[in-house]
C-alpha positions as CSV (number, residue, x, y, z in Angstrom):
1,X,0.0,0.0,0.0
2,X,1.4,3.2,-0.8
3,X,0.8,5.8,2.4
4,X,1.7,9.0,2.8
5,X,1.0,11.5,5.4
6,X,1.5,15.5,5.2
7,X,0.1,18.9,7.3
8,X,-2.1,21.5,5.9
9,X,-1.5,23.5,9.3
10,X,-1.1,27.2,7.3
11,X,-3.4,30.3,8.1
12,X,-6.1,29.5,5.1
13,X,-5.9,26.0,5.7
14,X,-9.6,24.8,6.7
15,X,-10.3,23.9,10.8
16,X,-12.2,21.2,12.1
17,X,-14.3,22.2,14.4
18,X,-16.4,19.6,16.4
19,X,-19.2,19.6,16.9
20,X,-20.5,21.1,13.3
21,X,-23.4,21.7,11.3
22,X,-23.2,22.3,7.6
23,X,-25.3,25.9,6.6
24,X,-28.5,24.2,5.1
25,X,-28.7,22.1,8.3
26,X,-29.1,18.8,6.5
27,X,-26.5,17.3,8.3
28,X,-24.4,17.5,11.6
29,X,-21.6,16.1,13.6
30,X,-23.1,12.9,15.2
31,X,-21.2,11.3,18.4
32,X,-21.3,7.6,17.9
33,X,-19.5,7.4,20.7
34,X,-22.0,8.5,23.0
35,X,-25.1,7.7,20.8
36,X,-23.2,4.2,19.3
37,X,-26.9,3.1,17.1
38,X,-26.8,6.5,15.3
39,X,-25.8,5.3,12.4
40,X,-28.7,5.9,10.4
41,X,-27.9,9.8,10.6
42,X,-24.6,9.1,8.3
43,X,-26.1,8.8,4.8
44,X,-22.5,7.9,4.1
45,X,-22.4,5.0,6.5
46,X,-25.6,3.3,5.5
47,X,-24.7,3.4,1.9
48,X,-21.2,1.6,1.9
49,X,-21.5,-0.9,4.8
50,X,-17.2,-1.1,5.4
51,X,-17.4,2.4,6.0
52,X,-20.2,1.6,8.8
53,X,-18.2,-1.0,10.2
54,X,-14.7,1.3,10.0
55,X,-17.1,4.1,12.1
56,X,-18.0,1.1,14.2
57,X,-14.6,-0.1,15.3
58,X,-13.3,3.9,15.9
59,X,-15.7,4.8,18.0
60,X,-15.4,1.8,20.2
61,X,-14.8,2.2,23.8
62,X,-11.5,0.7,23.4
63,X,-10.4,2.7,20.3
64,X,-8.2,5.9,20.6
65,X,-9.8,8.1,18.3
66,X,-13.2,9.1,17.4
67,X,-14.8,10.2,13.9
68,X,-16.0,13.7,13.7
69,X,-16.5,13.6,9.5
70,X,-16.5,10.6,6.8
71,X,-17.7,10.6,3.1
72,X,-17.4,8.0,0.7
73,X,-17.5,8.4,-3.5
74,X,-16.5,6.6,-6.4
75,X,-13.2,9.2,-8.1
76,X,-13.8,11.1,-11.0
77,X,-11.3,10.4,-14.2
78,X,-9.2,13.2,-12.8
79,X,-9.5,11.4,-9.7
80,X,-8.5,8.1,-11.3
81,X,-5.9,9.4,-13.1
82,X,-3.9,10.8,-10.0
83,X,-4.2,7.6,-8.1
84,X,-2.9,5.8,-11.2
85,X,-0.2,8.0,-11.6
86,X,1.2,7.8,-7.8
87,X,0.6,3.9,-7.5
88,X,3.7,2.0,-8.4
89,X,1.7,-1.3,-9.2
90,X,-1.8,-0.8,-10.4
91,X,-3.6,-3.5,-11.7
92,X,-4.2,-4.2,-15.8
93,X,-7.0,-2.7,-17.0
94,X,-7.7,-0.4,-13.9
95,X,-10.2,1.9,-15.2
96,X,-12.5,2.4,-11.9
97,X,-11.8,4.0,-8.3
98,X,-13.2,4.5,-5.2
99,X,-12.4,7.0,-2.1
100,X,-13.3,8.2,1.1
101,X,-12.6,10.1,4.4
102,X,-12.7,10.1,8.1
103,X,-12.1,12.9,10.0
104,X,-10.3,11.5,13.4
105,X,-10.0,12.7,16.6
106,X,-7.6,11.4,19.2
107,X,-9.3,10.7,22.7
108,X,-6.0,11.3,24.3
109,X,-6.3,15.0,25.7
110,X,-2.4,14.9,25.2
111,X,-2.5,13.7,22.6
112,X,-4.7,15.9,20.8
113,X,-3.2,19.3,21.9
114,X,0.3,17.7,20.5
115,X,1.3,18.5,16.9
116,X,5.0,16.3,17.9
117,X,2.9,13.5,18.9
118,X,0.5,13.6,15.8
119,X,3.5,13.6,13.5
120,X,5.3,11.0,15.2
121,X,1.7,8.8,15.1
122,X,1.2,9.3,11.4
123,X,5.2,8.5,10.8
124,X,4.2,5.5,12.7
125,X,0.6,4.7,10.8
126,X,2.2,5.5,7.5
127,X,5.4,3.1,8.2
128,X,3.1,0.7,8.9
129,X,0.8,0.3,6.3
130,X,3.1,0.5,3.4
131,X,4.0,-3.3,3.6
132,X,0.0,-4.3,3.5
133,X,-0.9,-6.4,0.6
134,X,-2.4,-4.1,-0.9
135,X,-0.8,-2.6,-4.1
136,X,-3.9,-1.2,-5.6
137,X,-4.5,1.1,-2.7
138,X,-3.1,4.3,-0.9
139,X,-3.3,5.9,2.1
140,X,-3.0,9.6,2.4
141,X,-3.0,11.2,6.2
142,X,-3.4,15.0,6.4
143,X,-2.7,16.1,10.1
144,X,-4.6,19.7,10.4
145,X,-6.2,21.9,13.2
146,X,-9.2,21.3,15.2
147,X,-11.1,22.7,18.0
148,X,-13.6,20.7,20.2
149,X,-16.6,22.0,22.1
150,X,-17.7,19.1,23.4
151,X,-17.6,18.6,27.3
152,X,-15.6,20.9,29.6
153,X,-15.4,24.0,27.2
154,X,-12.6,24.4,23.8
155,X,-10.0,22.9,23.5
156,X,-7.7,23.8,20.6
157,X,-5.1,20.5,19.4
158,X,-5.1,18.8,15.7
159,X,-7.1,15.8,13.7
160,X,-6.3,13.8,11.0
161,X,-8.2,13.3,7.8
162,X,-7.4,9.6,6.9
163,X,-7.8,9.1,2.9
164,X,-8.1,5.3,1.6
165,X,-8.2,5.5,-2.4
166,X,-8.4,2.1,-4.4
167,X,-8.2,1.2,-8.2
168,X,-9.9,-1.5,-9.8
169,X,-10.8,-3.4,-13.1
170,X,-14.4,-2.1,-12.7
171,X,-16.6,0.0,-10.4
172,X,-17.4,-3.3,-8.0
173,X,-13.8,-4.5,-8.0
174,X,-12.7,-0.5,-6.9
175,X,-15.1,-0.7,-4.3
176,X,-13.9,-4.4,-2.8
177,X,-10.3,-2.9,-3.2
178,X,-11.4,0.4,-0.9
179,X,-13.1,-2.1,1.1
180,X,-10.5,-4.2,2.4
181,X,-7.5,-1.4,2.7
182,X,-10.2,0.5,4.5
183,X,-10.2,-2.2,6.8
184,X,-6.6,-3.0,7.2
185,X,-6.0,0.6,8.3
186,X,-8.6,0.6,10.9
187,X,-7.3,-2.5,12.1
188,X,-3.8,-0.8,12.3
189,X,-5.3,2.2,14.4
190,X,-7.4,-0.3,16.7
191,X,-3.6,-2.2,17.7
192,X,-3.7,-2.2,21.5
193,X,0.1,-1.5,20.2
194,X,-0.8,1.2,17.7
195,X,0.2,4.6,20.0
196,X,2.5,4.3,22.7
């Protein structure tokens, strides 16, 4: 798997800001942690069931982050095109690809407010998930700020924005590709061994 990990930390960069409501009001930031059978409020979630279960296993009581955003799409020929041109192995005939995103939080208050401790976790993450078996996908980490009004007042630290892009023969084959290095990377973060 190729991953890769950078920080958009600059002035104009964008914030997340938990919780959050988007200006029509259609959707909103949903705690599965505390509400864990919610998952009918992410559209996302109910449409691509490995996403669901990848929300599932992050917000678990024994997980160190939680999931503040996520979205899920199929890439656009511009899209494709990119990922085929940073994959060293892509499989013959790859004409399909599938994306998506989770916003993560670290549970850690430490943690959180540490930008040295983020980048030495997603040096970690990135290290290792480049030897899964899994050529025809790519993980891209972007490490940017966010504030968090949840309990006890604002607290300022950082999130990470955790990409999983897949290629694939045909639509169905992208999607099983996503899939399973959606998956492997979840199972990476979930390690009892993960952060130290």
């Amino acid at each position: 798997m190729l991953a890769e990990w950078s920080v958009e930390c600059a002035a104009d960069d964008p914030i997340l800001v938990v919780p959050w409501k988007d200006p029509d009001g259609k959707m909103a930031f949903v705690d599965l942690r505390a509400n864990p059978r919610d998952f009918d409020a992410v559209a996302e979630a109910e449409q691509h069931p490995p996403l669901m279960q990848a929300l599932r296993a992050l917000n678990a009581s024994r997980s160190p982050v939680f999931t503040a955003k996520c979205d899920a799409w199929p890439l656009d020929r511009e899209g494709l095109q990119h990922l085929q041109l940073n994959l060293d192995e892509r499989p013959a005939g790859a004409s399909a690809a599938f994306a998506s995103y989770i916003d993560l939080v670290w549970r850690e208050r430490s943690l959180f407010s540490s930008f040295h401790r983020q980048q030495q976790v997603l040096r970690r993450l990135t290290r290792l998930a480049a030897p899964l078996d899994r050529p025809s996908a790519m993980l891209d980490c972007v490490l940017r700020p966010a504030l968090l009004d949840l309990e006890g007042g604002p607290r300022e630290g950082f999130a990470v924005s955790l990409y999983v892009k897949a290629l694939g023969s045909s639509p169905l084959s992208a999607w099983k590709e996503w899939a399973a290095a959606l998956a492997a990377v979840v199972a990476l973060i979930r390690d009892k061994d993960f952060v130290r």
